[in-house]
C-alpha positions, -999 to +999 in steps of 0.1 A: -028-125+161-026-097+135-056-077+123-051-073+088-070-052+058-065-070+028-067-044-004-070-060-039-072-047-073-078-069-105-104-068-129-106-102-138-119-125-106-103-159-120-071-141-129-038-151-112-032-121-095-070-126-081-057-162-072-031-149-048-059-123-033-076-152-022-048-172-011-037-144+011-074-145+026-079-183+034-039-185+048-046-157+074-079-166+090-061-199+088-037-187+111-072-172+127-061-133+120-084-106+123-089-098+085-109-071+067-111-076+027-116-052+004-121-061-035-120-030-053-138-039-083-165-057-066-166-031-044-170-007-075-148+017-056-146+048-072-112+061-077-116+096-085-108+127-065-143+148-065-152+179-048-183+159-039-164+140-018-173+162+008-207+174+009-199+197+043-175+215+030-148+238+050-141+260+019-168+261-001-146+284-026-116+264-032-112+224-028-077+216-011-083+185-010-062+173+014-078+199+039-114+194+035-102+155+042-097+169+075-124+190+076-139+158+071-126+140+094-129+164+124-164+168+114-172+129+109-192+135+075-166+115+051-183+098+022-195+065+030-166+045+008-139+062+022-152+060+061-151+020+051-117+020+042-103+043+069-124+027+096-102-006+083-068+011+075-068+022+114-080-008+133-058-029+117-019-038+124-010-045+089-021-035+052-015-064+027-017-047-012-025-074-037-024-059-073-012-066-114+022-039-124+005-019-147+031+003-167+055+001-142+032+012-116-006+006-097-037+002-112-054+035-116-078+018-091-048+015-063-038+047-068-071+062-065-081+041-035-046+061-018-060+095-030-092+092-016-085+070+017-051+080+030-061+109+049-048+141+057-045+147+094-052+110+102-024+090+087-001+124+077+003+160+080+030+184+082+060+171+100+042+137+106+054+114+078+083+086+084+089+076+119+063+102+126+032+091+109+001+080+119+005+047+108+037+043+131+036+012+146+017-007+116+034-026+088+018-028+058+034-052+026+026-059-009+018-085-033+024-078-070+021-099-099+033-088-135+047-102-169+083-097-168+105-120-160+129-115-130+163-113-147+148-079-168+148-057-132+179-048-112+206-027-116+218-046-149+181-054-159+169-037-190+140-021-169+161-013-140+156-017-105+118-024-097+109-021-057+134+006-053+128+019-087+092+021-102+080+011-072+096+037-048+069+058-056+044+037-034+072+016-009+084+048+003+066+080-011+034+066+002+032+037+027+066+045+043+057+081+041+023+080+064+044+063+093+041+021+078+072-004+083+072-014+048+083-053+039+103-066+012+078-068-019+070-101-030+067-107-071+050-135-090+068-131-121+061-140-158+027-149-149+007-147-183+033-174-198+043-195-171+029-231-167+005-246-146+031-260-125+052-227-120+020-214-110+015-239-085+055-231-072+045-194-067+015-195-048+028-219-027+062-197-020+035-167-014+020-182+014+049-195+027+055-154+024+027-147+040+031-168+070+066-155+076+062-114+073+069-111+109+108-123+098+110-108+066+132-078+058+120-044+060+127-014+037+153+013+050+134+047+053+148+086+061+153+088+093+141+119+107+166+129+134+188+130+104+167+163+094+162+196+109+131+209+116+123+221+077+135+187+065+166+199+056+198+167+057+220+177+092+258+176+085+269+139+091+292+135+122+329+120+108+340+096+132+383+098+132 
């Protein structure tokens, strides 16, 4: 049994995208996971970066935000939001993102919820990113619906490549970078045109997703003993 937090980001609660969001919920406390579920919208989660965030602060001078996260942490006076969402993000064993492409990207919301909840001296810091972060151990996967249709991404698609593209920004920059075994992405793709029926077909192969992440493929990340202690690539060993 996994303990999952569930993060999902659409505006619109009967949208398709919303649809899968919900899916994802009933198909793992089917399978009687542990799930936390967060609904960012209903949640009115504020995605914005404030110096308020921290009403004790540790430089009252000059926000570095990043260190006053610690601050926070070490002092146990984050805001109230973001203690909710860390609290989750660190009792669980995987983090399931459920979210529309926006410009070949998040949601402002998703990328604000990262900002704000992916915390400096908790999940990263220093040399602890990659194999080395403090979400080690965890896996975390996402679920991303858009417009496009498949054939328009890959490395003769007219958008070019899309996971390790666009989206390399969050696979690896972010969730592989604080220490997460990151999973293949699943797409729903060409939602706003597709019919009823197609519909059907893709929630049906995302559950089928869902019940299989412990077998799906992972996402290659840097591998640190490849690095020196500044980060910089060690000369590769040529085998005769």
């Amino acid at each position: 049994m996994a303990r999952v937090h569930l993060v999902h980001a659409h505006p619109e609660p009967q949208s398709f995208c919303s649809a899968m969001a919900r899916e994802a919920e009933r198909v793992l406390k089917s399978r009687n996971h542990d799930l936390s579920f967060s609904d960012l919208y209903a949640l009115d989660f504020d995605p914005v970066v404030r110096a308020s965030d921290f009403p004790e602060r540790g430089n009252s001078d000059y926000l570095v935000y990043a260190l006053e996260q610690r601050h926070a942490l070490e002092h146990d006076a984050l805001a109230p939001d973001v203690r909710r969402e860390v609290e989750a993000l660190l009792a669980s064993d995987t983090l399931m993102l459920v979210f529309p492409l926006y410009w070949f990207s998040v949601p402002a919301l998703i990328k604000g919820w990262i900002d704000r909840c992916f915390l400096s001296g908790a999940m990263y810091g220093g040399k602890r990113i990659y194999g080395r972060g403090g979400m080690t151990g965890k896996r975390a996967v996402i679920g991303v619906s858009l417009g496009g249709r498949e054939h328009m991404f890959g490395a003769q698609g007219i958008h070019g490549e899309l996971a390790s593209g666009m989206l390399r920004h969050l696979l690896q920059g972010t969730l592989g970078y604080v220490g997460y075994d990151v999973i293949e992405p699943f797409f729903a793709w060409h939602v706003p045109y597709c019919s009823d029926a197609e519909r059907a077909d893709t929630l049906a192969r995302w559950c089928e997703f869902i019940d299989s992440l412990e077998t799906q493929p992972r996402i290659a990340m840097p591998r640190l003993e490849n690095y020196d202690d500044v980060f910089r690539a060690l000369p590769r060993t040529v085998s005769s």
